[in-house]
PDB file with SEQRES, HELIX, SHEET and CRYST1 records, atoms N, CA, C and O in Angstrom:
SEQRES   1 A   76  UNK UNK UNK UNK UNK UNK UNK UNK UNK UNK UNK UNK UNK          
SEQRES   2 A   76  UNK UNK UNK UNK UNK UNK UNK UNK UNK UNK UNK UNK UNK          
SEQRES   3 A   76  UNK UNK UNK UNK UNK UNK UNK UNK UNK UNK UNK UNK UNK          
SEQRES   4 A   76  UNK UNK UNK UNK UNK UNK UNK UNK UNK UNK UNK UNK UNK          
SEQRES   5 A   76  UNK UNK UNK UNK UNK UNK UNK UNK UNK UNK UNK UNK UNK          
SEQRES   6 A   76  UNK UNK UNK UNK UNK UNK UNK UNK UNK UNK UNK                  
HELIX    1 AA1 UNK A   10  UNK A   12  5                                   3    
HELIX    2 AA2 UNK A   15  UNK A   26  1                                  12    
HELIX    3 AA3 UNK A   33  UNK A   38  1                                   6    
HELIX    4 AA4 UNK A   45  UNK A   53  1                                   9    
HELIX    5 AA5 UNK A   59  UNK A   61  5                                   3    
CRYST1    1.000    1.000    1.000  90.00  90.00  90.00 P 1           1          
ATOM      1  N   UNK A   1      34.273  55.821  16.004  1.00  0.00           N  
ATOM      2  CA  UNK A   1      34.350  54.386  16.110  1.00  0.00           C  
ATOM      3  C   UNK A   1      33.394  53.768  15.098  1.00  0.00           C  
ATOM      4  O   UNK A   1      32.268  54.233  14.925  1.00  0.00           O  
ATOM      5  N   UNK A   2      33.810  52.826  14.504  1.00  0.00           N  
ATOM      6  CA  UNK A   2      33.223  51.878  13.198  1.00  0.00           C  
ATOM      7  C   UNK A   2      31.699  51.310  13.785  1.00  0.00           C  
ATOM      8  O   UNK A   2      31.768  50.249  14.406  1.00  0.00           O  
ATOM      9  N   UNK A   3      30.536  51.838  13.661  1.00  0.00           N  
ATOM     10  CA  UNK A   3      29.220  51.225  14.373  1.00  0.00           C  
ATOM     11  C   UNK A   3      29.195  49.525  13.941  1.00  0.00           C  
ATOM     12  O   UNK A   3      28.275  48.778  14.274  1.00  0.00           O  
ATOM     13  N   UNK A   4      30.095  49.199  13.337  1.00  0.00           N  
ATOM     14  CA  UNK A   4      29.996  47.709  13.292  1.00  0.00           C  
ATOM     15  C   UNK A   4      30.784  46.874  13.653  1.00  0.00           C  
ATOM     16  O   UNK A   4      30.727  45.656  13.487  1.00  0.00           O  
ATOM     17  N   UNK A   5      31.945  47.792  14.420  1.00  0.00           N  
ATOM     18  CA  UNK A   5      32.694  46.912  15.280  1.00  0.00           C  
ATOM     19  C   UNK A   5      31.814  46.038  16.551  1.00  0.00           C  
ATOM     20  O   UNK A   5      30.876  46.600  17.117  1.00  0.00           O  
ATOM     21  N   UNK A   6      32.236  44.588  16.931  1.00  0.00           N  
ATOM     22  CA  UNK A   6      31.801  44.028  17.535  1.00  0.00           C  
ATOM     23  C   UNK A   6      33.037  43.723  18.207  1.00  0.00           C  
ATOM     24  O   UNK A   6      34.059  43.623  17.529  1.00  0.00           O  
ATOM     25  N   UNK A   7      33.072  43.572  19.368  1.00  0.00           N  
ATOM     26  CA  UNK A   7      33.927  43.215  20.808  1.00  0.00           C  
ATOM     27  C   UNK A   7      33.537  41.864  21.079  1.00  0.00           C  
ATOM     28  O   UNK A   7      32.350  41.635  21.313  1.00  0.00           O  
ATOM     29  N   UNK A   8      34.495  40.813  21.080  1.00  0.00           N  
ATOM     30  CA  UNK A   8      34.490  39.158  21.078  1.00  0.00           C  
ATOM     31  C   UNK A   8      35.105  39.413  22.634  1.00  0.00           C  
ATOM     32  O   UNK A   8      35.927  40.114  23.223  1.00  0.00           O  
ATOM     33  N   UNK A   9      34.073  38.292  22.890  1.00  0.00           N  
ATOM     34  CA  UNK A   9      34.414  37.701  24.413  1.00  0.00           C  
ATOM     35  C   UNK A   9      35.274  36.429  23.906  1.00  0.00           C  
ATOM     36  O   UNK A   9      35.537  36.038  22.768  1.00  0.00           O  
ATOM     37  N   UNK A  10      35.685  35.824  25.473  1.00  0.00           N  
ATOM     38  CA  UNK A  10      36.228  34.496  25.380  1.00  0.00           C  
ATOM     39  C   UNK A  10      35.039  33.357  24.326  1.00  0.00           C  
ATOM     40  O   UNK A  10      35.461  32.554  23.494  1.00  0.00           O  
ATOM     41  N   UNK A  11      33.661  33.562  24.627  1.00  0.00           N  
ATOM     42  CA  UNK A  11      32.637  32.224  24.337  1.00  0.00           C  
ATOM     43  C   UNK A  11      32.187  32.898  23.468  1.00  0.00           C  
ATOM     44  O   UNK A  11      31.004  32.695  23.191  1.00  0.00           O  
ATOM     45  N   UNK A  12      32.960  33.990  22.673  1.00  0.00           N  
ATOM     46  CA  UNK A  12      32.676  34.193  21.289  1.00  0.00           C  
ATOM     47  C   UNK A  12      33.065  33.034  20.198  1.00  0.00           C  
ATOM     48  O   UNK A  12      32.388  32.616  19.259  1.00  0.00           O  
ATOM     49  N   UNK A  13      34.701  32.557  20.732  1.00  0.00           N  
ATOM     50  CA  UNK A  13      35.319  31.921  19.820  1.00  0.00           C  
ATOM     51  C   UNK A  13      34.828  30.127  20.148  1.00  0.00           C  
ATOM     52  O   UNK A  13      34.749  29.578  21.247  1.00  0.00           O  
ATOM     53  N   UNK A  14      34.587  29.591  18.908  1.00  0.00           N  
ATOM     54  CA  UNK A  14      34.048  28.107  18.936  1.00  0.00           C  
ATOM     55  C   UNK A  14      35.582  27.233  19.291  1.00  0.00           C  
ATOM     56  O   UNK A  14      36.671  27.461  18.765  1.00  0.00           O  
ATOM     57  N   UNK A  15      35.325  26.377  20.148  1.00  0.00           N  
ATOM     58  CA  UNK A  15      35.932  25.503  20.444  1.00  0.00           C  
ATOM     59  C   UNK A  15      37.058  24.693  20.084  1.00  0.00           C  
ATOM     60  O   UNK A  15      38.023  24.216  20.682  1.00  0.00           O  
ATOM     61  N   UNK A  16      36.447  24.694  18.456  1.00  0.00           N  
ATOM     62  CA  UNK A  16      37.684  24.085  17.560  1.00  0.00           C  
ATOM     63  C   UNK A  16      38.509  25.291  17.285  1.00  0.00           C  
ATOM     64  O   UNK A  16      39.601  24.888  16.883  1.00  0.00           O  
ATOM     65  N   UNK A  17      38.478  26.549  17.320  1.00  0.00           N  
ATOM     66  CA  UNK A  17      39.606  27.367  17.262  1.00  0.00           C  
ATOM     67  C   UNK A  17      40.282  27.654  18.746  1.00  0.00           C  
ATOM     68  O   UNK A  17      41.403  28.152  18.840  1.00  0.00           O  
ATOM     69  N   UNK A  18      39.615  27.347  19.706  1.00  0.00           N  
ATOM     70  CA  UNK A  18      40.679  27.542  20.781  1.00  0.00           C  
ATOM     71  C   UNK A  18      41.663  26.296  20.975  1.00  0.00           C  
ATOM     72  O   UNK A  18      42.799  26.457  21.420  1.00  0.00           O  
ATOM     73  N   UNK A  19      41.141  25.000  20.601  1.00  0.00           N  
ATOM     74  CA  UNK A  19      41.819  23.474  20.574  1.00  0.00           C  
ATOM     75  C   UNK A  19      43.010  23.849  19.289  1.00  0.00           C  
ATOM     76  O   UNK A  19      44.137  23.417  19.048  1.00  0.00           O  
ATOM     77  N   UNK A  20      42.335  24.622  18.795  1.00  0.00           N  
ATOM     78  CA  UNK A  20      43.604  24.335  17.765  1.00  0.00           C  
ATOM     79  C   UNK A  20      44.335  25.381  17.841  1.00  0.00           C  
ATOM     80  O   UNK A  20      45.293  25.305  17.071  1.00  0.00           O  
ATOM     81  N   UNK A  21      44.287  26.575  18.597  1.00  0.00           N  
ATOM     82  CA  UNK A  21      45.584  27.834  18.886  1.00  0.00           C  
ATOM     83  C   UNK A  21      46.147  27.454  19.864  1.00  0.00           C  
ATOM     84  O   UNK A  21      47.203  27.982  20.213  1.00  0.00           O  
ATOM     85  N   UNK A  22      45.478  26.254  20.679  1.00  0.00           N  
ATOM     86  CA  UNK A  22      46.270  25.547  21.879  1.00  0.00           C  
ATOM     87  C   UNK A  22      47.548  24.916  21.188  1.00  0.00           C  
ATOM     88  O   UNK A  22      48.707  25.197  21.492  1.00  0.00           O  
ATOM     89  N   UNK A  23      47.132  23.972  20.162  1.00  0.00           N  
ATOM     90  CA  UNK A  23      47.638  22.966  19.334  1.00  0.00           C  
ATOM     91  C   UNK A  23      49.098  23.657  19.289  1.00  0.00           C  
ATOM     92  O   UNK A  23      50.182  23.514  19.854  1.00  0.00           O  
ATOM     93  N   UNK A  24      48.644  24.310  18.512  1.00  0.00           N  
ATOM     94  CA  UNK A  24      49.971  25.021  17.631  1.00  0.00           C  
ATOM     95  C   UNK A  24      50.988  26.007  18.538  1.00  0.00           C  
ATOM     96  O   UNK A  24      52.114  26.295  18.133  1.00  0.00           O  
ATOM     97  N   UNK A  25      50.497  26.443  19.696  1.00  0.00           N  
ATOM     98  CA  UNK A  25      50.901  26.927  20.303  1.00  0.00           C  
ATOM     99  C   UNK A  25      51.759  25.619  21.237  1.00  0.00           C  
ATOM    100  O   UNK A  25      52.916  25.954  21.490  1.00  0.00           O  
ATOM    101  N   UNK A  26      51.485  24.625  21.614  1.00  0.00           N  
ATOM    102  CA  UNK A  26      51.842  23.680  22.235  1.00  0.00           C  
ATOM    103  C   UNK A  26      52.805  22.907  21.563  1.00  0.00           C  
ATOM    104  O   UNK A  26      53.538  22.181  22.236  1.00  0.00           O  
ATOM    105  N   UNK A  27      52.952  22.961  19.974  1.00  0.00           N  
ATOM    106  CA  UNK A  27      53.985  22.239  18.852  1.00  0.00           C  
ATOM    107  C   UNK A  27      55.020  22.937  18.273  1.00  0.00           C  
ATOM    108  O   UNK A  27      55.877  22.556  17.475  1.00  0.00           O  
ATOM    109  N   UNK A  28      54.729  24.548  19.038  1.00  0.00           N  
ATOM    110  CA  UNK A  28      55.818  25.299  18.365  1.00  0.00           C  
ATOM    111  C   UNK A  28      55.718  25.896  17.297  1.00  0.00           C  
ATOM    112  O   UNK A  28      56.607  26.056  16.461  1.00  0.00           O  
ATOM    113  N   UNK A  29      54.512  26.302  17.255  1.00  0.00           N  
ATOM    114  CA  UNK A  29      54.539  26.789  15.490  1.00  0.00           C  
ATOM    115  C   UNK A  29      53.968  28.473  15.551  1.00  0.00           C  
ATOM    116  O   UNK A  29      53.957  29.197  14.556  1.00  0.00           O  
ATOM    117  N   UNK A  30      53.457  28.951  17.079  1.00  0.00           N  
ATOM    118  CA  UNK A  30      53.336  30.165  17.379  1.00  0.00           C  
ATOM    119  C   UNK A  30      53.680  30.229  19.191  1.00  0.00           C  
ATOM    120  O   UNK A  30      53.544  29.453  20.137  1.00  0.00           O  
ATOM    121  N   UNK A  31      54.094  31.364  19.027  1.00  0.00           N  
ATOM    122  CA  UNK A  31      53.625  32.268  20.807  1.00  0.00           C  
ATOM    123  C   UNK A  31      52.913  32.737  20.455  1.00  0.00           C  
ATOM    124  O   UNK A  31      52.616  33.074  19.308  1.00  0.00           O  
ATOM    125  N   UNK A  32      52.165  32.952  22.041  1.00  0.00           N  
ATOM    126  CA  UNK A  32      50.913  33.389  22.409  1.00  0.00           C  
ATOM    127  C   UNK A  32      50.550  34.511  21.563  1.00  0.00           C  
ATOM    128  O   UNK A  32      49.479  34.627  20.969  1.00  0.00           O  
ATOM    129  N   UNK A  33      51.982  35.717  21.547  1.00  0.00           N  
ATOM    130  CA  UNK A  33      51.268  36.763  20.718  1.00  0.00           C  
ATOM    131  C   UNK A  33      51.417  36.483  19.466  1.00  0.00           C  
ATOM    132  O   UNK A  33      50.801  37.213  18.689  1.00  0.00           O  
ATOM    133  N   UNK A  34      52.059  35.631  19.020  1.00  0.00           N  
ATOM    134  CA  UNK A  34      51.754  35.515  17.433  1.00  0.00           C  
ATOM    135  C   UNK A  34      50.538  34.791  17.350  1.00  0.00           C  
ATOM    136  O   UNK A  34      50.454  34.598  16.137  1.00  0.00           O  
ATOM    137  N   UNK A  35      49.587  34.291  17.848  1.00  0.00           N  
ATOM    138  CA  UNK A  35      48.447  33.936  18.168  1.00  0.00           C  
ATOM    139  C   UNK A  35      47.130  34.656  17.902  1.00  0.00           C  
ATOM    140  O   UNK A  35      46.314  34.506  16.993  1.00  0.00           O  
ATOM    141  N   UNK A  36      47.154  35.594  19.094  1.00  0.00           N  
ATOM    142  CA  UNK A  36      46.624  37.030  18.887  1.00  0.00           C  
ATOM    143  C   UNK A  36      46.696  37.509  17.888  1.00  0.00           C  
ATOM    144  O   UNK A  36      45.488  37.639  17.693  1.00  0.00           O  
ATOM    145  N   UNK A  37      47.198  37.954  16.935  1.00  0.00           N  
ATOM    146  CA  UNK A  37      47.766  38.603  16.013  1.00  0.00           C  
ATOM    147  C   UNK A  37      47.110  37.653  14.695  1.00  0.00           C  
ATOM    148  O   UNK A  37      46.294  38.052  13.865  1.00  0.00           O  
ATOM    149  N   UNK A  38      47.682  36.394  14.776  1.00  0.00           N  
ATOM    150  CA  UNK A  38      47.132  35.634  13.590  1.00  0.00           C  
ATOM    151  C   UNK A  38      45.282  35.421  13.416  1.00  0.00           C  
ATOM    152  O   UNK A  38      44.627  35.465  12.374  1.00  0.00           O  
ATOM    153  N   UNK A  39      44.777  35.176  14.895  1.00  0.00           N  
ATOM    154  CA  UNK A  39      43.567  34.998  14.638  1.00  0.00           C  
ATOM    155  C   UNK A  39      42.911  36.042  15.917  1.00  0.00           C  
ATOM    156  O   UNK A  39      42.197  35.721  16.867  1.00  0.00           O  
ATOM    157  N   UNK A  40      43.194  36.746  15.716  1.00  0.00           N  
ATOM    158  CA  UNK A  40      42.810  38.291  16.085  1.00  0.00           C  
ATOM    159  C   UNK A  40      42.194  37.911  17.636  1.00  0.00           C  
ATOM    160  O   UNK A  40      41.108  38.371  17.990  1.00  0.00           O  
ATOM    161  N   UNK A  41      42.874  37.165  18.376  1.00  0.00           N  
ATOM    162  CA  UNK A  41      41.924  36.944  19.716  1.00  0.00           C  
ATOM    163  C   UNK A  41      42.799  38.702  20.535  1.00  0.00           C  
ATOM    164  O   UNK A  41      43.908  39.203  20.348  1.00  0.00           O  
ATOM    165  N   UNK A  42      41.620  39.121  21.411  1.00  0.00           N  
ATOM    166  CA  UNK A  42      41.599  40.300  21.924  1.00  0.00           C  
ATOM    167  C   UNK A  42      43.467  40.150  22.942  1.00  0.00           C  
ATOM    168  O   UNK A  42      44.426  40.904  23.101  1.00  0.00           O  
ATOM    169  N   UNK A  43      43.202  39.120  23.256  1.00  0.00           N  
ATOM    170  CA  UNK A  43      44.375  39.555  24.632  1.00  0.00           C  
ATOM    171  C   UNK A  43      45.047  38.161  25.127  1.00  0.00           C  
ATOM    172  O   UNK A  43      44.326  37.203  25.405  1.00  0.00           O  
ATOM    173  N   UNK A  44      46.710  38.079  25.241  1.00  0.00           N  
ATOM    174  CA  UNK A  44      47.249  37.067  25.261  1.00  0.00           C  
ATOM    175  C   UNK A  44      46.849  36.523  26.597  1.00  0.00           C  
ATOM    176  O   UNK A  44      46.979  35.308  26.748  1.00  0.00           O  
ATOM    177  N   UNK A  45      46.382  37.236  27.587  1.00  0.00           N  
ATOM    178  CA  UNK A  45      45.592  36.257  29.120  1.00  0.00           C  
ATOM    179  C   UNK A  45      44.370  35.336  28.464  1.00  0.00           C  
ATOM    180  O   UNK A  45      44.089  34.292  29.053  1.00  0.00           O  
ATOM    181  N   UNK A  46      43.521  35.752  27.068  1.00  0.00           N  
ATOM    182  CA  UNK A  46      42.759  34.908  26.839  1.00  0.00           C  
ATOM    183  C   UNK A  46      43.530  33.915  26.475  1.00  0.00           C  
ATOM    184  O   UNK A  46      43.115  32.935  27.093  1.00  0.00           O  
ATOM    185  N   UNK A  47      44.985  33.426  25.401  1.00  0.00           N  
ATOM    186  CA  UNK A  47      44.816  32.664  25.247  1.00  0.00           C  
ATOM    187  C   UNK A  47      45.689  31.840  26.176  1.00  0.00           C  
ATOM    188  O   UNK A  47      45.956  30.671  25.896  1.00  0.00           O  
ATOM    189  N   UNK A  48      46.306  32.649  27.690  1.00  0.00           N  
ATOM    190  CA  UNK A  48      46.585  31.676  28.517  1.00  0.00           C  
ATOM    191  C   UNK A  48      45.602  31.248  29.295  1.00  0.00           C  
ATOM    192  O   UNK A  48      45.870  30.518  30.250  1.00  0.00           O  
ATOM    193  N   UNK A  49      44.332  31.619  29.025  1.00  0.00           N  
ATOM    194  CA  UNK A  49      42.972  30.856  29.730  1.00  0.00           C  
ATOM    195  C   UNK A  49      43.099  29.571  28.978  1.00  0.00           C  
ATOM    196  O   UNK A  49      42.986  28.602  29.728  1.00  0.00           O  
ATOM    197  N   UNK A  50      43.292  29.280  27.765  1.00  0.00           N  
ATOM    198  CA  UNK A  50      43.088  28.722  27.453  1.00  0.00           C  
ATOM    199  C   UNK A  50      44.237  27.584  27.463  1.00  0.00           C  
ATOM    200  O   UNK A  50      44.151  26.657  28.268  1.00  0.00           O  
ATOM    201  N   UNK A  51      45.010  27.648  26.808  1.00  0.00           N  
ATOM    202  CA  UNK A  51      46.111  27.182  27.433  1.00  0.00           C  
ATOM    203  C   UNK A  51      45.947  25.892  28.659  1.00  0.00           C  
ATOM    204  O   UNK A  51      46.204  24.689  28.627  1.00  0.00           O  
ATOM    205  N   UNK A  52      45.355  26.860  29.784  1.00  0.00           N  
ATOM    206  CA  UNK A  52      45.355  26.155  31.157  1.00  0.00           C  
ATOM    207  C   UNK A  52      44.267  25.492  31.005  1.00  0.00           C  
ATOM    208  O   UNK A  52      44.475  24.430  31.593  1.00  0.00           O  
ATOM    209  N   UNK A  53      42.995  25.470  30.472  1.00  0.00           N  
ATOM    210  CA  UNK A  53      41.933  24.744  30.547  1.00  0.00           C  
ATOM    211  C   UNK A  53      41.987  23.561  29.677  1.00  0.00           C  
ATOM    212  O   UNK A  53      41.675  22.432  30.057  1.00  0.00           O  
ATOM    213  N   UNK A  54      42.639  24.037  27.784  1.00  0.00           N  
ATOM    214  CA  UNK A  54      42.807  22.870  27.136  1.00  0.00           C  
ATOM    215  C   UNK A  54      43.922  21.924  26.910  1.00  0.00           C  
ATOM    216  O   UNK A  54      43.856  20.696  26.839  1.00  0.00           O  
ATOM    217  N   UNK A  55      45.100  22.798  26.795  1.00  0.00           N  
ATOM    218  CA  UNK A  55      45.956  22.325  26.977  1.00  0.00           C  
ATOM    219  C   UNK A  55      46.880  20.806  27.432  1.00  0.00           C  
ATOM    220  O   UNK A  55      46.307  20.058  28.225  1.00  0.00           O  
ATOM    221  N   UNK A  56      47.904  20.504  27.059  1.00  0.00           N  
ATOM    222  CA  UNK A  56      48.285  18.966  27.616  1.00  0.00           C  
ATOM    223  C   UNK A  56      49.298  19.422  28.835  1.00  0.00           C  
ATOM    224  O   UNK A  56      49.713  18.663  29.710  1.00  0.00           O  
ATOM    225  N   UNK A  57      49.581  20.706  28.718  1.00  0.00           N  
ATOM    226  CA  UNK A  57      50.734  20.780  29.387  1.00  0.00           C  
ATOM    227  C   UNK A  57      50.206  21.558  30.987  1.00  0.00           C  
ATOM    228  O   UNK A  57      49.415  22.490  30.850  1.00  0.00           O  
ATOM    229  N   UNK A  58      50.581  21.232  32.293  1.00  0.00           N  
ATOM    230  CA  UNK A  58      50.312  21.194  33.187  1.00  0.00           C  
ATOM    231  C   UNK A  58      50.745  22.837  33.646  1.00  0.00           C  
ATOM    232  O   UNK A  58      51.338  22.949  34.719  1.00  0.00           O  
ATOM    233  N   UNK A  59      50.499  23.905  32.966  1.00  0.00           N  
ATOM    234  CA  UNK A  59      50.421  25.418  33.217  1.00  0.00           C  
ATOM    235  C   UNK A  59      50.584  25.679  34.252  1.00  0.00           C  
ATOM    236  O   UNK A  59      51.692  26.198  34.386  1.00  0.00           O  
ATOM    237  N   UNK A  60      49.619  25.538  35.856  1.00  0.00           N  
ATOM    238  CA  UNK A  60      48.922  25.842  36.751  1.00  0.00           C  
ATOM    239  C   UNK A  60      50.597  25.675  37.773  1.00  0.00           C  
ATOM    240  O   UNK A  60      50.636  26.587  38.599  1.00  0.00           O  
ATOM    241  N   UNK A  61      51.501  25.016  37.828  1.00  0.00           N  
ATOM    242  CA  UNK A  61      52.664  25.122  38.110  1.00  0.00           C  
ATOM    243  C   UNK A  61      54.271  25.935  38.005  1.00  0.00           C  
ATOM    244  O   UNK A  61      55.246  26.136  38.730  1.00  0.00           O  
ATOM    245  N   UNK A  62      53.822  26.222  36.648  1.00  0.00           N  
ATOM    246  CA  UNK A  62      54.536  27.182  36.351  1.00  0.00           C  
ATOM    247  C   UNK A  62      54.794  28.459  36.107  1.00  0.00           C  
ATOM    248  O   UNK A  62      53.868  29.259  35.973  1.00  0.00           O  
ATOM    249  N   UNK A  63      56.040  28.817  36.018  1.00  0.00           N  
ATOM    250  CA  UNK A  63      56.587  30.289  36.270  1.00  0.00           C  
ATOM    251  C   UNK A  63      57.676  30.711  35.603  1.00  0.00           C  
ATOM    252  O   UNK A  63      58.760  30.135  35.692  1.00  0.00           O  
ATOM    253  N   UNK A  64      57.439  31.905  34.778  1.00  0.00           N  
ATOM    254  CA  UNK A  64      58.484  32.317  33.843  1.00  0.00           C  
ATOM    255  C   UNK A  64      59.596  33.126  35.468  1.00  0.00           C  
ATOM    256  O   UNK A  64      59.193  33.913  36.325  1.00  0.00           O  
ATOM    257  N   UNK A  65      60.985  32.503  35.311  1.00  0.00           N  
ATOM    258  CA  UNK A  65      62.101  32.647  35.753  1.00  0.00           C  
ATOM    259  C   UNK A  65      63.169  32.944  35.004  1.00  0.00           C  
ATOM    260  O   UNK A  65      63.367  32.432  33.902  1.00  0.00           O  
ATOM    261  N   UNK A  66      63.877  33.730  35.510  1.00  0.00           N  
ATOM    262  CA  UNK A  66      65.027  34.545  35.226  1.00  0.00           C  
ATOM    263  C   UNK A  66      66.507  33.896  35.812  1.00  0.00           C  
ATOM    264  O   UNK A  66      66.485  33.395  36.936  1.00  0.00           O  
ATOM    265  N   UNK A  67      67.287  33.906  35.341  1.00  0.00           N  
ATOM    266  CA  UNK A  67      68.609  33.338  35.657  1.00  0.00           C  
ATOM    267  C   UNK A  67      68.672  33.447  37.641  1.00  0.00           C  
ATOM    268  O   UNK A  67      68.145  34.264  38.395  1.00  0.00           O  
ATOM    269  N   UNK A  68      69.389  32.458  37.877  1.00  0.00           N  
ATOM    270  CA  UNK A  68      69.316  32.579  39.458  1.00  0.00           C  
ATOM    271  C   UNK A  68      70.245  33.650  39.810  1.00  0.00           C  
ATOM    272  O   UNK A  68      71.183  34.117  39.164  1.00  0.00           O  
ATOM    273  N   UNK A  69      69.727  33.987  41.133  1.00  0.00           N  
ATOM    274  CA  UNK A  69      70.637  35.031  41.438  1.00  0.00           C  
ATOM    275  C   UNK A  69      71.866  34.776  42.178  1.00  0.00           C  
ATOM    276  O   UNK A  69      72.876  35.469  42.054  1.00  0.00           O  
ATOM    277  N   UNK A  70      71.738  33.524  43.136  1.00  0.00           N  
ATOM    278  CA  UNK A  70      72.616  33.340  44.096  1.00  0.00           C  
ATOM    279  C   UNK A  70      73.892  32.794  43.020  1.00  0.00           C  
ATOM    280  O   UNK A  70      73.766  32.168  41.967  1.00  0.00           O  
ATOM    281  N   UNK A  71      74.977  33.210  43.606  1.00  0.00           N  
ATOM    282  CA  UNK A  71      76.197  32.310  42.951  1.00  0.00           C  
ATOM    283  C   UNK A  71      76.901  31.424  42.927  1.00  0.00           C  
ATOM    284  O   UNK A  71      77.352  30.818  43.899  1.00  0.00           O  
ATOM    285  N   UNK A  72      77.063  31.255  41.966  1.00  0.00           N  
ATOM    286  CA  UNK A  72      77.398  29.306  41.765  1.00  0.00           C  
ATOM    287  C   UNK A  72      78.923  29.367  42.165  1.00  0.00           C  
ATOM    288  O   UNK A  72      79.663  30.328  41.956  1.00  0.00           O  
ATOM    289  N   UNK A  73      79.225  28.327  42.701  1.00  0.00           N  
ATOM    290  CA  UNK A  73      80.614  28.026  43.699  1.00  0.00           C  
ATOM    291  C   UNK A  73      81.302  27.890  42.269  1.00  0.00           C  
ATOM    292  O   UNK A  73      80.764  27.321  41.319  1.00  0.00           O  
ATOM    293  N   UNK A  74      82.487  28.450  42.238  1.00  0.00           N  
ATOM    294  CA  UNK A  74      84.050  27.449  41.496  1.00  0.00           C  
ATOM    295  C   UNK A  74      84.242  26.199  41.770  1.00  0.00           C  
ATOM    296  O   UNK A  74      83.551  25.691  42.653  1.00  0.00           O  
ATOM    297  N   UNK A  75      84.944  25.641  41.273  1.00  0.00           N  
ATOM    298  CA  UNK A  75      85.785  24.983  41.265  1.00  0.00           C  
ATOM    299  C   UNK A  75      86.826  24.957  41.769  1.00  0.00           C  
ATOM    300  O   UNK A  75      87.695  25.380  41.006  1.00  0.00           O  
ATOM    301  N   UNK A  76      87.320  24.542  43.076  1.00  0.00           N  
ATOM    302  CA  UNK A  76      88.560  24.837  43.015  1.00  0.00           C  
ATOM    303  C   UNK A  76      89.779  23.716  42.778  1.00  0.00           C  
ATOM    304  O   UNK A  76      90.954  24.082  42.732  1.00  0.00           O  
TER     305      UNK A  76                                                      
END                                                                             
């Protein structure tokens, strides 16, 4: 292992980079893991911490869902 690797916490990263991976993440211009990836944050739960804390959009409600199961009546 590289003796100069350093391991970033969440309150590693300054403020104006979490406001602004919120940003862009919130305008469409990344997902979460293209996020990660672009500015090397450790793990996409960090940046749904963040997300929920800075964010405009009301997170704390929602839930990734899958097509319903029950079946939808015809027409007859």
């Amino acid at each position: 292992m590289d003796s100069n690797y350093k391991k970033c916490t969440q309150k590693d990263y300054s403020l104006s980079l979490k406001l602004q991976i919120v940003q862009e993440i919130e305008q469409g211009l990344l997902t979460p893991m293209q996020a990660t990836n672009k500015y090397g944050v450790q793990a996409r739960s960090t940046i749904r911490t963040w997300l929920k804390k800075y964010g405009n959009f009301d997170y704390q409600y929602t839930t990734q869902q899958g097509m319903s199961k029950t079946p939808v009546k015809l027409l007859q």
